[in-house]
N, C-alpha and C positions, 0 to 999 in steps of 0.2 A: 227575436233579436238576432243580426247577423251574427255569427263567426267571423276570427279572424286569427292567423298565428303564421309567424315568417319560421322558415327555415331556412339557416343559411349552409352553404358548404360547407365552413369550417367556423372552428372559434376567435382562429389567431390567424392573422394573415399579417404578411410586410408592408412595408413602405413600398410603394410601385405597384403593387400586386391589386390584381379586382377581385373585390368583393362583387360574388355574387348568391342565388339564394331564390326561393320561391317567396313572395306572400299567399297564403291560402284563404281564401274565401269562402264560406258557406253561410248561404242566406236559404231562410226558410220561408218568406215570404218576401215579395217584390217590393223594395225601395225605393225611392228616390233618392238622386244624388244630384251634387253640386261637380263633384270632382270624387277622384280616387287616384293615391299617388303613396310609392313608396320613397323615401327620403333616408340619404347620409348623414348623419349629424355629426359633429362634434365638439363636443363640451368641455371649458376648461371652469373649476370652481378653487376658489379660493377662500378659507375661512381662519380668521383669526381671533383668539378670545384676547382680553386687554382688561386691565385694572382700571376704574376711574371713583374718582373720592367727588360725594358729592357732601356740599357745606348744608344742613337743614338749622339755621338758626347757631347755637352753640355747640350742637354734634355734627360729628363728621362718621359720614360711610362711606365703605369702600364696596363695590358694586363691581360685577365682572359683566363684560358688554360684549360681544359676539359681532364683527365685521364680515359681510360675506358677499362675493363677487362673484356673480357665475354670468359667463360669455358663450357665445355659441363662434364658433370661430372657421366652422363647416357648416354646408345647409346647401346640399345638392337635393332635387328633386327627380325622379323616373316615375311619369304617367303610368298608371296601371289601368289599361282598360277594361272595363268590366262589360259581359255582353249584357245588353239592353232589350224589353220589350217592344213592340209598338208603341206604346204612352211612353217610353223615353227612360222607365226603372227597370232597375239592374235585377234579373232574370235571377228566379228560384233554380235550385243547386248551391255544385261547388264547383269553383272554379280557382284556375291556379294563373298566379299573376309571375312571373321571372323578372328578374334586377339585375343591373349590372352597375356596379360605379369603381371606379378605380381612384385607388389612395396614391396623390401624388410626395413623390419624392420627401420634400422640404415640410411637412408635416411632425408636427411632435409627437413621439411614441403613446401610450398608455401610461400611466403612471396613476399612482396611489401612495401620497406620503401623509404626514400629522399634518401639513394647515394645507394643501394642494393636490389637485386631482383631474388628470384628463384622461376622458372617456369618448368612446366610440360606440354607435348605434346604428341598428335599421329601424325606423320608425315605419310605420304604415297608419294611414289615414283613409275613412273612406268619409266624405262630408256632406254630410243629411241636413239639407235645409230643415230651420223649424223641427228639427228634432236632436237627438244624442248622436252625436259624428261615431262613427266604430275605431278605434284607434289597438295598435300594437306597438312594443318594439321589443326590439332584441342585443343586446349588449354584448362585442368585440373587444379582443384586444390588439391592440396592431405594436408592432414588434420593429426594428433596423431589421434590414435583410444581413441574412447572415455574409461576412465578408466572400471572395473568392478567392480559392489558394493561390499562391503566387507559382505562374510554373514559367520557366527559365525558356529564354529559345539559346541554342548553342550558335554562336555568333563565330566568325572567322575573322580575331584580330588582325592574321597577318596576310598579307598579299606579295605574291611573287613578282606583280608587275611595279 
Protein backbone atom coordinates (compact mmCIF):
# COMPACT_ATOMS: atom_id res chain seq x y z
CA UNK A 1 0.00 0.00 0.00
CA UNK A 2 1.42 3.50 -1.03
CA UNK A 3 2.71 6.09 1.24
CA UNK A 4 1.77 9.37 1.75
CA UNK A 5 2.42 12.54 4.18
CA UNK A 6 2.54 16.56 3.25
CA UNK A 7 5.09 18.68 4.63
CA UNK A 8 4.50 21.95 4.87
CA UNK A 9 6.93 25.11 5.42
CA UNK A 10 5.25 26.40 8.33
CA UNK A 11 2.32 25.93 10.67
CA UNK A 12 0.80 29.38 10.64
CA UNK A 13 0.91 31.62 7.79
CA UNK A 14 -1.08 35.19 6.89
CA UNK A 15 -3.71 36.38 4.97
CA UNK A 16 -1.83 36.98 1.51
CA UNK A 17 0.91 34.83 2.22
CA UNK A 18 1.41 31.21 0.00
CA UNK A 19 1.14 28.29 1.45
CA UNK A 20 3.55 26.06 0.23
CA UNK A 21 5.04 22.56 1.17
CA UNK A 22 6.10 19.02 -0.38
CA UNK A 23 3.49 15.99 -0.67
CA UNK A 24 5.60 12.94 -0.37
CA UNK A 25 4.84 9.72 -1.98
CA UNK A 26 6.15 6.38 -1.64
CA UNK A 27 4.70 3.44 -3.30
CA UNK A 28 6.14 -0.01 -3.19
CA UNK A 29 4.46 -1.52 -5.79
CA UNK A 30 2.97 0.07 -9.19
CA UNK A 31 -0.51 1.58 -9.05
CA UNK A 32 -2.94 2.68 -11.15
CA UNK A 33 -4.42 6.00 -10.92
CA UNK A 34 -7.29 8.15 -11.87
CA UNK A 35 -5.64 11.48 -10.91
CA UNK A 36 -3.37 12.59 -8.07
CA UNK A 37 -3.70 16.15 -6.69
CA UNK A 38 -2.96 18.11 -3.68
CA UNK A 39 -5.86 20.60 -2.60
CA UNK A 40 -6.56 23.89 -0.29
CA UNK A 41 -9.47 23.55 1.77
CA UNK A 42 -11.23 25.41 3.98
CA UNK A 43 -13.81 24.54 6.51
CA UNK A 44 -16.20 26.45 8.29
CA UNK A 45 -18.46 24.19 11.12
CA UNK A 46 -21.01 25.11 13.17
CA UNK A 47 -22.69 23.28 15.95
CA UNK A 48 -25.42 23.91 18.35
CA UNK A 49 -27.13 21.75 21.11
CA UNK A 50 -30.93 22.92 21.90
CA UNK A 51 -33.71 21.79 24.21
CA UNK A 52 -36.79 20.26 22.66
CA UNK A 53 -39.81 18.66 24.85
CA UNK A 54 -41.41 15.85 23.19
CA UNK A 55 -45.49 15.03 24.13
CA UNK A 56 -45.54 10.79 24.36
CA UNK A 57 -49.18 10.36 25.17
CA UNK A 58 -49.54 12.01 28.91
CA UNK A 59 -45.66 12.42 29.71
CA UNK A 60 -43.57 14.86 28.40
CA UNK A 61 -39.53 14.82 27.77
CA UNK A 62 -37.31 16.93 27.32
CA UNK A 63 -34.46 15.72 24.98
CA UNK A 64 -31.14 17.70 23.86
CA UNK A 65 -30.83 17.77 19.82
CA UNK A 66 -27.44 18.60 18.27
CA UNK A 67 -27.74 21.08 14.86
CA UNK A 68 -24.60 20.90 12.79
CA UNK A 69 -23.51 22.70 9.67
CA UNK A 70 -20.18 22.31 8.15
CA UNK A 71 -19.41 24.24 4.58
CA UNK A 72 -16.40 24.07 2.73
CA UNK A 73 -15.97 27.61 1.68
CA UNK A 74 -12.33 27.02 -0.04
CA UNK A 75 -11.49 24.11 -2.45
CA UNK A 76 -8.41 25.03 -4.72
CA UNK A 77 -6.84 22.20 -6.46
CA UNK A 78 -2.71 21.73 -7.66
CA UNK A 79 -2.11 18.58 -9.85
CA UNK A 80 0.59 16.49 -8.51
CA UNK A 81 2.18 14.55 -11.19
CA UNK A 82 3.21 11.36 -10.42
CA UNK A 83 6.01 9.58 -12.75
CA UNK A 84 4.25 6.78 -14.63
CA UNK A 85 5.38 3.43 -16.29
CA UNK A 86 4.84 2.19 -19.75
CA UNK A 87 1.26 0.61 -18.86
CA UNK A 88 0.38 4.05 -17.56
CA UNK A 89 0.95 3.24 -13.30
CA UNK A 90 2.61 5.44 -11.14
CA UNK A 91 6.35 4.14 -10.81
CA UNK A 92 7.84 2.10 -7.57
CA UNK A 93 9.78 4.65 -5.17
CA UNK A 94 9.52 7.87 -3.64
CA UNK A 95 8.79 10.63 -5.05
CA UNK A 96 8.26 14.18 -3.92
CA UNK A 97 5.24 16.27 -5.20
CA UNK A 98 5.65 20.68 -4.24
CA UNK A 99 2.49 22.92 -3.87
CA UNK A 100 1.77 26.24 -3.93
CA UNK A 101 -1.63 28.13 -3.17
CA UNK A 102 -1.86 31.39 -1.83
CA UNK A 103 -4.44 32.67 0.98
CA UNK A 104 -6.23 35.59 -0.38
CA UNK A 105 -6.70 38.70 1.54
CA UNK A 106 -10.66 38.63 2.36
CA UNK A 107 -10.58 35.15 3.85
CA UNK A 108 -11.51 34.56 7.60
CA UNK A 109 -8.72 33.75 9.97
CA UNK A 110 -8.74 30.37 12.03
CA UNK A 111 -10.80 30.27 14.71
CA UNK A 112 -11.93 27.84 17.46
CA UNK A 113 -14.79 28.85 19.74
CA UNK A 114 -17.84 26.64 21.87
CA UNK A 115 -20.65 26.37 18.86
CA UNK A 116 -17.96 27.54 15.77
CA UNK A 117 -14.97 26.67 13.98
CA UNK A 118 -12.93 27.54 10.92
CA UNK A 119 -10.12 25.53 9.74
CA UNK A 120 -7.51 25.32 7.18
CA UNK A 121 -5.82 22.20 5.46
CA UNK A 122 -3.58 20.52 2.67
CA UNK A 123 -5.33 17.59 1.73
CA UNK A 124 -3.64 15.06 -0.70
CA UNK A 125 -5.50 12.55 -2.77
CA UNK A 126 -4.08 10.00 -5.07
CA UNK A 127 -7.37 8.10 -6.90
CA UNK A 128 -7.12 4.43 -7.49
CA UNK A 129 -9.84 3.24 -9.57
CA UNK A 130 -11.60 0.09 -8.14
CA UNK A 131 -9.63 0.23 -5.42
CA UNK A 132 -8.87 2.36 -1.74
CA UNK A 133 -7.86 6.19 -3.04
CA UNK A 134 -4.38 7.06 -0.60
CA UNK A 135 -5.39 10.29 0.97
CA UNK A 136 -3.44 12.77 3.48
CA UNK A 137 -3.98 16.12 5.16
CA UNK A 138 -2.33 18.37 7.19
CA UNK A 139 -3.91 21.20 9.43
CA UNK A 140 -2.87 25.21 9.29
CA UNK A 141 -3.53 27.97 10.97
CA UNK A 142 -3.75 31.23 9.17
CA UNK A 143 -3.52 34.45 11.05
CA UNK A 144 -4.34 38.77 9.94
CA UNK A 145 -0.96 39.70 8.80
CA UNK A 146 0.49 41.56 11.34
CA UNK A 147 -0.13 45.58 10.90
CA UNK A 148 2.96 47.91 9.43
CA UNK A 149 4.29 50.57 11.56
CA UNK A 150 3.34 53.81 10.70
CA UNK A 151 6.42 55.77 9.83
CA UNK A 152 6.05 59.71 9.09
CA UNK A 153 7.61 61.30 5.82
CA UNK A 154 8.75 65.09 7.07
CA UNK A 155 6.61 67.23 4.83
CA UNK A 156 7.56 71.10 4.19
CA UNK A 157 4.40 72.94 5.34
CA UNK A 158 5.75 76.29 4.35
CA UNK A 159 6.91 77.64 1.08
CA UNK A 160 8.73 80.73 0.35
CA UNK A 161 7.21 81.28 -3.09
Amino acid sequence: MPRMWIELQKNVYSLGEEVSGIVHVSIDKPISQRSASAYLIGKERTEISYQRTVQSGKTQQTQTENAVQESEFLHQEYPMPLPTDEKGKCRVGDHNAPFRFTLQQELPTTYQGRHARIQYMIAAKIDVPLGMDVKESSEFSVISPSPQPYQSTPVNAYSDS
